[in-house]
C-alpha positions in Angstrom: -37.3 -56.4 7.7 -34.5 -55.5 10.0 -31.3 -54.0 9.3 -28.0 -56.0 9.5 -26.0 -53.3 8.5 -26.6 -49.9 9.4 -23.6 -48.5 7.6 -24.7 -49.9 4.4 -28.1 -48.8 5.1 -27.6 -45.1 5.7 -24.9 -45.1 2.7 -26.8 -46.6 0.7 -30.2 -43.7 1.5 -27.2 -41.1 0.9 -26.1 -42.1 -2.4 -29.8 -42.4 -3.4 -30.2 -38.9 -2.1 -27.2 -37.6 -4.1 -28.2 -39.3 -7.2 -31.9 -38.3 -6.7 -30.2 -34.9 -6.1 -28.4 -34.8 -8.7 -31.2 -35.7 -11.5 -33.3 -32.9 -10.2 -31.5 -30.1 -10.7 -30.1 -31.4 -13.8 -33.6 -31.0 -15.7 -32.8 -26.9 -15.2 -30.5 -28.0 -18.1 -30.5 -29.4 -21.9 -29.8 -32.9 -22.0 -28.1 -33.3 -25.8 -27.2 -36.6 -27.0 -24.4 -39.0 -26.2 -22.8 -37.5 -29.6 -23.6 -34.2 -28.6 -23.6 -34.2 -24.6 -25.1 -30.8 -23.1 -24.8 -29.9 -19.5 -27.3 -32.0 -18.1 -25.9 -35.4 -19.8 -23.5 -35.8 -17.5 -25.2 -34.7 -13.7 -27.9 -37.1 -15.3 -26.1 -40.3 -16.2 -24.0 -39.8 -12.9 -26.6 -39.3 -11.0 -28.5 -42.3 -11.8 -25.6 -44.3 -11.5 -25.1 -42.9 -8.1 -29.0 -43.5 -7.2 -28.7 -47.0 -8.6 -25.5 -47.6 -6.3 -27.4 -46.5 -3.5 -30.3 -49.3 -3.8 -27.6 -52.1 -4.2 -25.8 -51.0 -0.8 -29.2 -50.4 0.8 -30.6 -53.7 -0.2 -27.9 -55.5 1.0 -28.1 -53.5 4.1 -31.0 -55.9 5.2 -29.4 -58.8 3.6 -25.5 -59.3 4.7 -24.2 -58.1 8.4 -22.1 -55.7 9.2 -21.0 -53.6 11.7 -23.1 -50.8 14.0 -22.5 -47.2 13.2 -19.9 -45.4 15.8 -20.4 -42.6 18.2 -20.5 -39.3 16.1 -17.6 -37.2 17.4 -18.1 -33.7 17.5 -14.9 -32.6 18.9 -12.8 -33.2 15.7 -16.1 -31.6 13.3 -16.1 -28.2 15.7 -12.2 -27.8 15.9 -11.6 -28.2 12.1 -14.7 -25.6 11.2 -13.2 -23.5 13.9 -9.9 -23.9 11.7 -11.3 -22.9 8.5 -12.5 -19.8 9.7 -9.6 -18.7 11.3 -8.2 -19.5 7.9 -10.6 -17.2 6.4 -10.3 -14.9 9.0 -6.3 -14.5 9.0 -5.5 -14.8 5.1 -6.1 -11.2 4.5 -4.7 -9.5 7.4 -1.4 -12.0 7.8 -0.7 -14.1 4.4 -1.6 -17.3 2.9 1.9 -18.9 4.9 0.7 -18.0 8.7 -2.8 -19.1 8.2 -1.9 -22.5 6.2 0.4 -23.3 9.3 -2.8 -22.5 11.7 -5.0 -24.0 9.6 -3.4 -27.6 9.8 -2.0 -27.1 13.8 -5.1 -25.6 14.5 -7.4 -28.5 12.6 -4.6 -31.1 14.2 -5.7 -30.3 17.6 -9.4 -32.6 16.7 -7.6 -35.2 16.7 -7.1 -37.5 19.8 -3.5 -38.7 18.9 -1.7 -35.2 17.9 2.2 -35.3 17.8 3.7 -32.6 17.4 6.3 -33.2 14.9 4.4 -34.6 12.8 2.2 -31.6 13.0 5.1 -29.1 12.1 6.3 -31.0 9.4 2.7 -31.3 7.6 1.8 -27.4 8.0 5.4 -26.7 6.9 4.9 -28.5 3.7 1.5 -27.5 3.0 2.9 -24.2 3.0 5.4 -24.1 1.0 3.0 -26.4 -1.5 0.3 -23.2 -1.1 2.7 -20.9 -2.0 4.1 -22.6 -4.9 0.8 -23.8 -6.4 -1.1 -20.6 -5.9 1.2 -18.3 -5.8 3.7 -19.1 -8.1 2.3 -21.9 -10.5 -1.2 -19.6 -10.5 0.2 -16.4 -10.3 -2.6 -15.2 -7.7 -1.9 -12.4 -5.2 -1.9 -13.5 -2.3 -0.2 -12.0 0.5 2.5 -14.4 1.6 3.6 -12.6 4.7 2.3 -9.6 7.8 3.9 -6.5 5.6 4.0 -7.9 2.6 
């Protein structure tokens, strides 16, 4: 059999990994019934939907065409892990508003089209949607500002 579609193909092998995934380590915990659902109903049901997904996608993989799989680019995957460490690395020692606005400028930079302006006003409002969700609408101490 040869493969028409390779995105279908490897989507469909990862949903069937997820689902498979998901049934495994969902027999750790007591199923219950559909009246009565304990924590493993649900990872169960969803994961077998997700596995079932998976073989429809991969079947039709070798069935309908569609188009070849891109080059993987590792530029954008390095600069945005880069980005979420410095996160990590500056929300202690300078507040949750510095490091949201070098989180997304920084993570910006992976991309091949990066404007400026648009840039500035995304990390702007981020901010100011960080602080209000966590640290007003949560209440959670985080330092906003160096000295503060």
């Amino acid at each position: 059999m040869k493969i028409k579609a390779p995105r279908d193909f490897w989507a469909g092998l990862m949903f069937i990994a997820f689902g498979l995934g998901f049934l495994i380590v969902s027999q750790n915990y007591s199923m219950g019934t559909a009246v009565r659902m304990g924590p493993a109903y649900f990872p169960t049901i969803l994961g077998g939907l997700l596995a079932f997904l998976g073989l429809i996608v991969l079947g039709q993989s070798f069935t309908v065409s569609g188009s070849p799989i891109p080059r993987f680019a590792f530029r954008p995957l390095i600069v945005i892990l880069i980005a979420i460490g410095l996160f990590g690395v500056m929300i202690r020692s300078v507040g949750l508003v510095p490091a949201t606005l070098a989180l997304v400028v920084v993570s910006s930079l992976g991309n091949y089209e990066f404007r400026t302006k648009e840039v500035l006003v995304m990390a702007i409002g981020l901010a100011l949607f960080a602080v209000g969700v966590f640290h007003y609408g949560l209440g959670l101490s985080f330092k906003l500002w160096p000295g503060h």
